[in-house]
SEVO-42688 format. One record per residue (C-alpha): chain; residue number from 1; y, z, x. Coordinates in steps of 0.1 Angstrom, whole numbers, plus 5000, padded with zeros to 4 digits. Each point is the difference from the previous one (the first is absolute). Layout:
<rs>
R,chain,resi,y,z,x
R,A,NUM,Y,Z,X
...
</rs>
This chain:
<rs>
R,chain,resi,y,z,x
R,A,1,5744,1909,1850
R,A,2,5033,5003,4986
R,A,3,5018,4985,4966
R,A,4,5037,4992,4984
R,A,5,4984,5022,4970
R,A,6,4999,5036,5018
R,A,7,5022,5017,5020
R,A,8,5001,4992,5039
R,A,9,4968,5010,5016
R,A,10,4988,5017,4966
R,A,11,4965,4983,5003
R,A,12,4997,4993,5039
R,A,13,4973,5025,5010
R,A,14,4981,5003,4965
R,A,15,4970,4988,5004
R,A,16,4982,4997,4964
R,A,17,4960,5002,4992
R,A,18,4992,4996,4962
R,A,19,4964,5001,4992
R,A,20,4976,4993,4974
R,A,21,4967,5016,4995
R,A,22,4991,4986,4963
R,A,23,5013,4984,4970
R,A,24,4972,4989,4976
R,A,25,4988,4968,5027
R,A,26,5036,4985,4994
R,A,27,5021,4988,5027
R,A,28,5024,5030,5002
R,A,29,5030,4996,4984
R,A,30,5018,5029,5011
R,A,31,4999,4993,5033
R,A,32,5015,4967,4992
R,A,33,5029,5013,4980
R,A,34,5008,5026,5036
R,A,35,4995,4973,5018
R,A,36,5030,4978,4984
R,A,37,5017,5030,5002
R,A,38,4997,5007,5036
R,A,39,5012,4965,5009
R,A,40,5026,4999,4979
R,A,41,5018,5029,5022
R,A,42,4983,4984,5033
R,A,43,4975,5032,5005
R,A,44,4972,4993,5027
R,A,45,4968,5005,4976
R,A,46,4963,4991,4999
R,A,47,4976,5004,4970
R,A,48,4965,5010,5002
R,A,49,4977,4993,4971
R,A,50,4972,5028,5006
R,A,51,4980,4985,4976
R,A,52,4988,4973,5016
R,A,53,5007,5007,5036
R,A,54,4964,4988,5019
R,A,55,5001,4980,5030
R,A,56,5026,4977,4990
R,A,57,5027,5024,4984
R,A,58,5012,5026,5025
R,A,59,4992,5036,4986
R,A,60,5034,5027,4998
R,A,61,4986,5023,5027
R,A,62,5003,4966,5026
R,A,63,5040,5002,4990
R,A,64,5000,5037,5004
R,A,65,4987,5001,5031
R,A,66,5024,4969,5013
R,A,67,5024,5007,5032
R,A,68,5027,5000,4974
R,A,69,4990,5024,4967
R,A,70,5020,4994,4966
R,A,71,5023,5022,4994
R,A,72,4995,5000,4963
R,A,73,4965,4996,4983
R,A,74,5002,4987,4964
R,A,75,4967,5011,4979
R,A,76,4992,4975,4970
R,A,77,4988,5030,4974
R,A,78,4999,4982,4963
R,A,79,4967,5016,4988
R,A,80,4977,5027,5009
R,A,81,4971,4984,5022
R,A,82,5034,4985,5022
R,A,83,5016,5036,5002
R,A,84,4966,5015,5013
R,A,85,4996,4969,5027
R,A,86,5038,5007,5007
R,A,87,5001,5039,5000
R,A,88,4974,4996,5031
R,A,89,5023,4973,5019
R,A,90,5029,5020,4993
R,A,91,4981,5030,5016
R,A,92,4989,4978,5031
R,A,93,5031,4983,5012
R,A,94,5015,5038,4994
R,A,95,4974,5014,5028
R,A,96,5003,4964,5017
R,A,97,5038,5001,5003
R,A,98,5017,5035,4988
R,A,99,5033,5001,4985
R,A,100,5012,4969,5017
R,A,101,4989,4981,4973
R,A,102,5012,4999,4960
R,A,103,4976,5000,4977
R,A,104,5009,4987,4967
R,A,105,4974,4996,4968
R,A,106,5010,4973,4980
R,A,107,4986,4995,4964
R,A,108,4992,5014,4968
R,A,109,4982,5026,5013
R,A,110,5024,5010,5025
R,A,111,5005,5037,4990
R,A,112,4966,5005,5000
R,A,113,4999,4985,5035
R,A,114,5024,5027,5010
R,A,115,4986,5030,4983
R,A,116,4961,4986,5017
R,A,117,5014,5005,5036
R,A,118,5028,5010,5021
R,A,119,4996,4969,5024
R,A,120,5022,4984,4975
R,A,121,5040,5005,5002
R,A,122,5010,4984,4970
R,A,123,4992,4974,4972
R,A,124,5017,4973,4987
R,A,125,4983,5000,4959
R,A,126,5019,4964,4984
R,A,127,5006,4979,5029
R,A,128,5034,4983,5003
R,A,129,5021,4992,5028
R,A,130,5021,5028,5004
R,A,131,4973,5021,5000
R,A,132,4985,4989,5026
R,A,133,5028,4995,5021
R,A,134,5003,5037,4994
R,A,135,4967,5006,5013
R,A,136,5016,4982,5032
R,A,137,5029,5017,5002
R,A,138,5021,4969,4996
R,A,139,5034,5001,4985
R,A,140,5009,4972,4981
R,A,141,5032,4978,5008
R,A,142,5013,4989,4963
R,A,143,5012,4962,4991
R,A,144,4983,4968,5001
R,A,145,4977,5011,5032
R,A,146,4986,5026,4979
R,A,147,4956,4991,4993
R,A,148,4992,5001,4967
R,A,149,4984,5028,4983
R,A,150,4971,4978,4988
R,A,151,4988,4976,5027
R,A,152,4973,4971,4994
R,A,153,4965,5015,5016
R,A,154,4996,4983,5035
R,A,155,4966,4998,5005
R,A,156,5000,4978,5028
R,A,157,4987,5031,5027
R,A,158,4972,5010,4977
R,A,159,4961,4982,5005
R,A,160,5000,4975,4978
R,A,161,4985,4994,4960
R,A,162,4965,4992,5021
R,A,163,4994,5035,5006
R,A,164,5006,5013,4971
R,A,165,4981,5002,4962
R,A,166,4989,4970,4986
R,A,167,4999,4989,4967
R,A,168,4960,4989,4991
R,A,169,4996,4979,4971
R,A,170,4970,4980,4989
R,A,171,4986,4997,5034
R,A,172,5039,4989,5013
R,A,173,5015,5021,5026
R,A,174,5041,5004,4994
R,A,175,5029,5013,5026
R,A,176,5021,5023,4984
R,A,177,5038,5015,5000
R,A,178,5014,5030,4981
R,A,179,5035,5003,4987
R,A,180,5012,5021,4978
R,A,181,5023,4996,4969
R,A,182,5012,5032,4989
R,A,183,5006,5037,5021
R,A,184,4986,5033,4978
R,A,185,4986,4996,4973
R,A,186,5008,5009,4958
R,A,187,4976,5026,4995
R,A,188,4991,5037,5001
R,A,189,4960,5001,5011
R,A,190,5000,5034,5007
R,A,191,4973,5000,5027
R,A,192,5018,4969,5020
R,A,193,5022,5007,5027
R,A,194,5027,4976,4990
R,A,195,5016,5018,4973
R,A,196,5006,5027,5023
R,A,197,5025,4978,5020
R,A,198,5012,4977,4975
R,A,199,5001,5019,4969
R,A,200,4988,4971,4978
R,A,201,5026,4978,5013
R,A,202,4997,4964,5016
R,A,203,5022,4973,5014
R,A,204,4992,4964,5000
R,A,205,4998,4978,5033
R,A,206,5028,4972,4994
R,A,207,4970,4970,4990
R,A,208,5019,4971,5024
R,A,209,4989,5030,5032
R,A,210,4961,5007,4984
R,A,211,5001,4957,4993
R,A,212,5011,4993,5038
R,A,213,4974,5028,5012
R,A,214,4973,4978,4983
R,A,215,5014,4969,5015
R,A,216,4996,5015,5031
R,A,217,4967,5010,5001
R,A,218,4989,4970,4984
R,A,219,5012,4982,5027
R,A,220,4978,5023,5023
R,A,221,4975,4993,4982
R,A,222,4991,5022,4969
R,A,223,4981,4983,4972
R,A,224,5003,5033,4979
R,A,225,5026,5028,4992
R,A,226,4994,5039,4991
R,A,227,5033,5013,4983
R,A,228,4998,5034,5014
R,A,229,5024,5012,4971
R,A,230,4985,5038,4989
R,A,231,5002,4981,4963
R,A,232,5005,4964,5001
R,A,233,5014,5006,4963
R,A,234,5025,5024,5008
R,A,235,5026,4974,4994
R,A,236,4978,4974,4984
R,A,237,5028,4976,4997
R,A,238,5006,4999,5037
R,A,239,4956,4995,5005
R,A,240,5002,4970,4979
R,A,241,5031,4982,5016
R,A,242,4983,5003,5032
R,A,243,4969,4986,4994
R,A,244,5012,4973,4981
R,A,245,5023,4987,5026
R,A,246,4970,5012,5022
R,A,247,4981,4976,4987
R,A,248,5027,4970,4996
R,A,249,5003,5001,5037
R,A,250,4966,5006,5011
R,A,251,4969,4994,4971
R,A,252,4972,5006,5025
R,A,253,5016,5035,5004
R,A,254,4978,5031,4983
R,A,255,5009,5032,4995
R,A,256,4987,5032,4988
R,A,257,5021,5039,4990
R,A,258,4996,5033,4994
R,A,259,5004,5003,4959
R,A,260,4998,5029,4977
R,A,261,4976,5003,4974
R,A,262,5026,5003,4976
R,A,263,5019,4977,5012
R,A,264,4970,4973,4997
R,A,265,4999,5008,4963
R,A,266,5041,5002,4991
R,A,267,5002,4965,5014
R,A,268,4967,4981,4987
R,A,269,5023,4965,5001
R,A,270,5003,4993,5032
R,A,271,4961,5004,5012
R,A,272,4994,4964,4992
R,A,273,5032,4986,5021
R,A,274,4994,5029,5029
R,A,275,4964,4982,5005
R,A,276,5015,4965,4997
R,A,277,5026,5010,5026
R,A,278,4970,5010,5021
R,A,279,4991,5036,4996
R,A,280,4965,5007,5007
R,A,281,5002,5042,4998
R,A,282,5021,5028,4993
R,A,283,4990,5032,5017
R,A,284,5008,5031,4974
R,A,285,4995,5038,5002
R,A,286,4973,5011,4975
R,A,287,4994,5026,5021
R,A,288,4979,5014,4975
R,A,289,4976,4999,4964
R,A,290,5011,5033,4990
R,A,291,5025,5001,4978
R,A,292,5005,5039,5005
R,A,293,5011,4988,5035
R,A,294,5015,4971,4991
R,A,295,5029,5021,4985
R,A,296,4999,5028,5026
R,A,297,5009,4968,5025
R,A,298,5029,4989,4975
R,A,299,4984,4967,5004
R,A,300,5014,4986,4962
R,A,301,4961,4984,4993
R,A,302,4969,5010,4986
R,A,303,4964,4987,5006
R,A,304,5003,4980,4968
R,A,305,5034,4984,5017
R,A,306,4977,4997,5030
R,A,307,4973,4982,4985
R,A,308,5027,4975,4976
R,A,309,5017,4987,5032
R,A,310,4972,4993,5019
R,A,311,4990,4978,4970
R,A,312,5033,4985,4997
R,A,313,5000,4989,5033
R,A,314,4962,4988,5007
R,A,315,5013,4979,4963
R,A,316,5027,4980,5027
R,A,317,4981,4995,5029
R,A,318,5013,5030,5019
R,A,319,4981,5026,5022
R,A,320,5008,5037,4998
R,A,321,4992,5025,5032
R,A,322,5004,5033,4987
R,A,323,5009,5031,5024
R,A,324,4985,5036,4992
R,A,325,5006,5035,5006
R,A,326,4968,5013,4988
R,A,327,5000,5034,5015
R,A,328,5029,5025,4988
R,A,329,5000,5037,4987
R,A,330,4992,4985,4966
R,A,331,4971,4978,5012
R,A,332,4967,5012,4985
R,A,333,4967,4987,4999
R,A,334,4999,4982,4964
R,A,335,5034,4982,5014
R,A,336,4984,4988,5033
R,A,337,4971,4994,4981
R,A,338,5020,4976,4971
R,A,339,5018,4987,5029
R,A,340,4974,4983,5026
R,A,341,4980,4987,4969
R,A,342,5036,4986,4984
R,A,343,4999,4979,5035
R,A,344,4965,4984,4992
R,A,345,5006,4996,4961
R,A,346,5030,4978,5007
R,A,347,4994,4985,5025
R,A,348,5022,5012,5029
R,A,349,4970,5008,5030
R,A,350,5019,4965,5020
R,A,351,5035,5004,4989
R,A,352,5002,5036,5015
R,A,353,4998,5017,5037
R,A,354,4973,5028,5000
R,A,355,5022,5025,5019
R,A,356,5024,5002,4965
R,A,357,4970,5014,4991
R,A,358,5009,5033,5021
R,A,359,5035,5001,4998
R,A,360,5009,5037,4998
R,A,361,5036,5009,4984
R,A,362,5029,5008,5028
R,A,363,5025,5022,4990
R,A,364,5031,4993,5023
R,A,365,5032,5020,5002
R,A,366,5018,4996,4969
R,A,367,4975,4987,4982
R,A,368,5005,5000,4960
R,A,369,4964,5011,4997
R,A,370,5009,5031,5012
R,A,371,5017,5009,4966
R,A,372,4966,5004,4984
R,A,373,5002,5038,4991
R,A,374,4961,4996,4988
R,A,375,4991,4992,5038
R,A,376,5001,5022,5031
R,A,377,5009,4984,5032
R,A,378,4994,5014,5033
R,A,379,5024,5003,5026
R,A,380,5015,4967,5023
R,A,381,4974,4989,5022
R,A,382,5012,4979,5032
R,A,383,4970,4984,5007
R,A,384,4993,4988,4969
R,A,385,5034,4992,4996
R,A,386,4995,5012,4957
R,A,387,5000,5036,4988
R,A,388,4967,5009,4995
R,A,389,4980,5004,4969
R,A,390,4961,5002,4993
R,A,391,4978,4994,4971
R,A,392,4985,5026,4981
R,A,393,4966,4987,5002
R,A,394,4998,4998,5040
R,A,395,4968,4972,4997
R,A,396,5028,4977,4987
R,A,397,5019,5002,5031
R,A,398,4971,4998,5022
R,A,399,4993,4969,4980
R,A,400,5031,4984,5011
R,A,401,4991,5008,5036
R,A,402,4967,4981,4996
R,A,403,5014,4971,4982
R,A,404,5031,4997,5028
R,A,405,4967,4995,5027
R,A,406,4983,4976,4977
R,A,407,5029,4980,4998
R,A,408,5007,4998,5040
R,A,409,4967,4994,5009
R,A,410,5003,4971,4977
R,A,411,5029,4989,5015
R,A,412,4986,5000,5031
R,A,413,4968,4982,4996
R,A,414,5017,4974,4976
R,A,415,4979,5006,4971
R,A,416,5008,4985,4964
R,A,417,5016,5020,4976
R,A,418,4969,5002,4975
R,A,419,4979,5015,5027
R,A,420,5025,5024,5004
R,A,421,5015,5011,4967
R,A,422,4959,5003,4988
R,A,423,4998,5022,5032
R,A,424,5031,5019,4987
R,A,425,4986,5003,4962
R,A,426,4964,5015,5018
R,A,427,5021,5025,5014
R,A,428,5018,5013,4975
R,A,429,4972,5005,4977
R,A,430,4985,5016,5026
R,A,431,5025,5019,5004
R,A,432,4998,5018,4965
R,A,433,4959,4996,5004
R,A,434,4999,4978,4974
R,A,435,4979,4965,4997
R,A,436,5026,4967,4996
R,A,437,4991,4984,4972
R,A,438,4982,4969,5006
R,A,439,5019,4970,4998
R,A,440,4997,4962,5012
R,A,441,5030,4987,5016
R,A,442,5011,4971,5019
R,A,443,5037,4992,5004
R,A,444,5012,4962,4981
R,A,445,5027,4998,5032
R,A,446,4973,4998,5028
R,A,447,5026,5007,5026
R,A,448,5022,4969,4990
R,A,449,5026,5023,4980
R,A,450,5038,4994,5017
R,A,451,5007,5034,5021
R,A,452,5017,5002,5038
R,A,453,4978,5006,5031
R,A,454,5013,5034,5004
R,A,455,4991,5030,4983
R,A,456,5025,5020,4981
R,A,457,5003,5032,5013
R,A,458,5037,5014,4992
R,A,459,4992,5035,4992
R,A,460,4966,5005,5018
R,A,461,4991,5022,5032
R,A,462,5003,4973,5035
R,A,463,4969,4989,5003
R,A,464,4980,5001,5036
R,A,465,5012,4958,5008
R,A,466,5036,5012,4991
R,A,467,4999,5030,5024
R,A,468,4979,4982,5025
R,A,469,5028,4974,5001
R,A,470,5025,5033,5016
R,A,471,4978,5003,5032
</rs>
């Protein structure tokens, strides 16, 4: 296909696969911002969700193997578990197809992506248009015909809101679509991967774009937005416009973010109008009880702060789903100890997914964590796609091991999260041959608590489903 916006017969024989392998149960948006993209310069494309490819959704390996191959592969990499699905497509279609295919990693963790393998040729880390049209090797004719570097997502190739996580609420089951309202993010966590390429920098989406986004997907259906925003604060100013005109135009809309602890507790005013506005949780990094760790993180809380906003919140009708990063080269076994029975004395065995409980710390090139003269970090490992590190008490990483299987097998069999975070706190103990202390405990929520229907799993191993789902 050919368009007024390259040069003559620029695009005719590229043929363009982007995939998807994972991005937190969401519909991907990444593939929706390539594909506007792609059509805006008239490139033959198709997009291939891996993440719910089954019977109905063709897999990637059926377009690889088709009588006409792509000639470029585009690899959606914005966290780790989607670099470790990717890194193995990337090495497939490169034993499938050779060098007659580009392979381009696309995402924050692009670098890493290129550094895990060389199946992959180059990577595209911020997407914009030019950028991509580099990929393609597209020159640009200038002037009016000229796409825009920021395109509205089309996501009118990917499977639809059906297949993707739901919102469950009181017994009520919710479609759901993800926009985002700003790009980077304000702050230096020095174990987070964003700083690395954004340098605590952000940009906000223009709202009219994020405001037409949710008009769309309202009018395929979604009941319920996630602002996929790395801090919905960021540019707090920007969060509230949104939702407020959110709200004007569609009431029934609900919503939840990814907030800050601190951030929760420098802006204690607007709880009350965020819940009447209809949010029914924020998700926030804890990550841990320690507050020795706590500051090796950078994370700007403590466990008082911790314990304050959770308060603050429950006070306004609002759920909180922390993440964790329990296991790090700090981790010892009063803090794991402090931290599984913090999760039963406030309350947090339904607003939480057992596997945060086995998050181990990834240390990914550039990472600001690195700078910790106190800590000794191995050398880069591929696989793991972090430099390695180790514990100085070895039954605390084979405690992370066990409590990684815990939490799949749970997964797997469907069982409630009391069940298994008990299961968890057995082990541990355990662990350190020591008896738990005997406590009664029954959760208030009883399963009712507002989360999505999938698990959040942004900086865990791929679990056996996720790999099963390559082939």
């Amino acid at each position: 296909m050919t368009s007024s916006s390259v040069e003559p017969n620029s695009s005719n024989a590229i043929k363009v696969l982007a995939v998807s392998t994972y991005e937190l149960g969401h519909q991907p948006l990444v593939l929706a911002r390539l594909a506007s993209i792609f059509k805006s310069v008239g490139v033959d494309y198709m997009l291939c969700d891996n993440s719910v490819a089954n019977r109905t959704f063709t897999n990637y390996e059926d377009f690889l193997l088709r009588d006409e191959a792509p000639t470029h592969l585009f690899i959606s990499v914005p966290m780790h578990t989607a670099t470790q699905l990717g890194k193995e497509i990337a090495i497939r279609a490169r034993a499938a197809l050779g060098n007659s295919v580009q392979i381009i990693a696309v995402g924050l963790y692009s670098n890493v992506a290129i550094a895990s393998s060389n199946a992959f040729d180059s990577a595209i880390v911020t997407l914009d248009t030019q950028k991509v049209l580099g990929a393609l090797g597209i020159n640009q004719i200038g002037g009016a015909n000229q796409p825009p570097r920021s395109s509205h997502p089309d996501r009118s190739a990917l499977p639809g809101l059906a297949n993707y996580a739901h919102l469950i609420s009181g017994g009520e089951k919710r479609l759901v679509g993800y926009v985002e309202t700003t790009v980077g993010c304000a702050h230096m966590c020095r174990h987070c991967p964003i700083p690395v390429v954004f340098n605590g920098r952000f940009k906000a989406v223009p709202a009219n774009e994020v405001l037409s986004q949710i008009n769309q997907l309202y009018e395929e259906g979604a009941k319920h937005i996630t602002f996929g925003d790395p801090d919905f604060l960021n540019g707090p100013a920007q969060a509230l416009r949104i939702v407020r005109a959110m709200h004007e135009i569609h009431p029934d809309l609900t919503f939840d973010a990814t907030v800050k602890v601190e951030h929760v507790l420098e802006h204690p005013e607007i709880w009350a109008e965020l819940a009447r506005l209809g949010l029914k949780f924020i998700v926030s990094a804890f990550e841990h009880t320690s507050d020795i760790i706590l500051a090796k993180l950078g994370k700007g809380h403590t466990r008082s702060d911790i314990v304050t906003a959770l308060s603050l919140l429950r006070e306004n009708g609002i759920e909180l789903r922390p993440s964790l990063m329990p296991f790090t080269p700090w981790t010892d076994r009063d803090s794991l100890i402090d931290l599984i029975e913090f999760l039963f004395d406030y309350d947090l065995l339904e607003s939480i997914d057992p596997v945060q409980l086995c998050i181990r710390l990834l240390v990914p090139l550039g990472s600001l964590v690195l700078a910790d003269s106190e800590t000794e970090f191995g050398k880069w490992n591929s696989e793991l796609l972090s430099y390695e590190w180790a514990n100085t008490d070895p039954v605390i990483d084979q405690l992370q091991a066990d409590l990684a299987a815990i939490a799949e097998e749970s997964q797997a069999i469907e069982q409630d999260a009391e069940t298994t975070f008990n299961q968890m706190r057995n082990a541990i103990y355990a662990s350190f041959n020591l008896a738990p202390p005997v406590r009664s405990h029954s959760s208030s929520a009883c399963g009712n608590r507002p989360r999505l229907s999938e698990s959040w799993f942004c900086c865990a191993e791929p679990t056996k489903i996720q790999l099963d789902r390559l082939g």
